[in-house]
C-alpha positions in Angstrom: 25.1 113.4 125.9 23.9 115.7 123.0 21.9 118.8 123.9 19.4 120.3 121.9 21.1 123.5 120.2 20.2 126.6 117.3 22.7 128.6 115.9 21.6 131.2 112.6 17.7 129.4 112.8 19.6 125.9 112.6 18.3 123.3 115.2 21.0 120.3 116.0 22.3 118.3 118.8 25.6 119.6 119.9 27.7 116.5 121.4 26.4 114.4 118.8 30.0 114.5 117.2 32.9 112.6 119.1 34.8 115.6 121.1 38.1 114.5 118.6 36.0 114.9 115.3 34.7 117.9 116.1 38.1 119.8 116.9 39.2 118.4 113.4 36.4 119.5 111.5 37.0 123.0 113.5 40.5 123.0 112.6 39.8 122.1 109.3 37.3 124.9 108.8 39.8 127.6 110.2 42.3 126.7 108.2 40.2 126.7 104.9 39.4 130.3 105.9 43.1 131.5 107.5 42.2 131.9 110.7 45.7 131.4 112.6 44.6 131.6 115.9 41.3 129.4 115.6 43.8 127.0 113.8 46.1 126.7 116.4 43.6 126.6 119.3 41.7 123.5 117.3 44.9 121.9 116.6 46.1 121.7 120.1 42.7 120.6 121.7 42.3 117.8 119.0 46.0 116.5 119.8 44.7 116.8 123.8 41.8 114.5 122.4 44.5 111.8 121.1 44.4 113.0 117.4 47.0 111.4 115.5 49.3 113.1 113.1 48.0 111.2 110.4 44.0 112.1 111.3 45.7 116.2 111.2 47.0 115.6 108.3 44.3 113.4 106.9 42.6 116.9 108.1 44.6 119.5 106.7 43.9 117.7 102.8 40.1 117.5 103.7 40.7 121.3 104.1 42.7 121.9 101.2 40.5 120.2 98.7 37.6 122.5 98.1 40.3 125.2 97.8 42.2 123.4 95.4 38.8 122.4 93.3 38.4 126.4 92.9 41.7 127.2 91.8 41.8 124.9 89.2 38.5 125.7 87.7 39.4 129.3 87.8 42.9 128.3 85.6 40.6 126.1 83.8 38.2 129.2 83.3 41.2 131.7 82.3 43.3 129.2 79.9 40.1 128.4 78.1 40.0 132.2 77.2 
């Protein structure tokens, strides 16, 4: 059951995410910002929760794509002049 929560002045509900979906999106986060060991811990408790390789890596392009987006504005940005 999700339990009333604040984190930075934010009010939610933490539990209101499936226990799987929210180790992805917590992998996914780490990874967009390098953080090995967050990524690995996240990783490993979302393939305890039954994640499927192909929800990781379903995943791991979630996390890529912002990233991606930046870089190629940035060449867009340069090559432009």
């Amino acid at each position: 059951m999700a339990k009333d929560a604040e984190f930075f002045n934010v009010k939610y509900k933490e539990g209101s995410l499936d226990p799987k979906a929210a180790q992805l999106i917590l992998f996914a986060v780490n990874l967009a910002i390098g953080h090995e060991h967050g990524a690995k811990l996240h990783l490993g408790r979302a393939r305890e929760l039954g994640a499927s390789e192909d929800e990781i890596w379903e995943t791991v392009v979630y996390a890529m794509r912002p990233v991606a987006a930046n870089v190629r504005n940035f060449a867009k940005a340069i090559i432009a002049g």
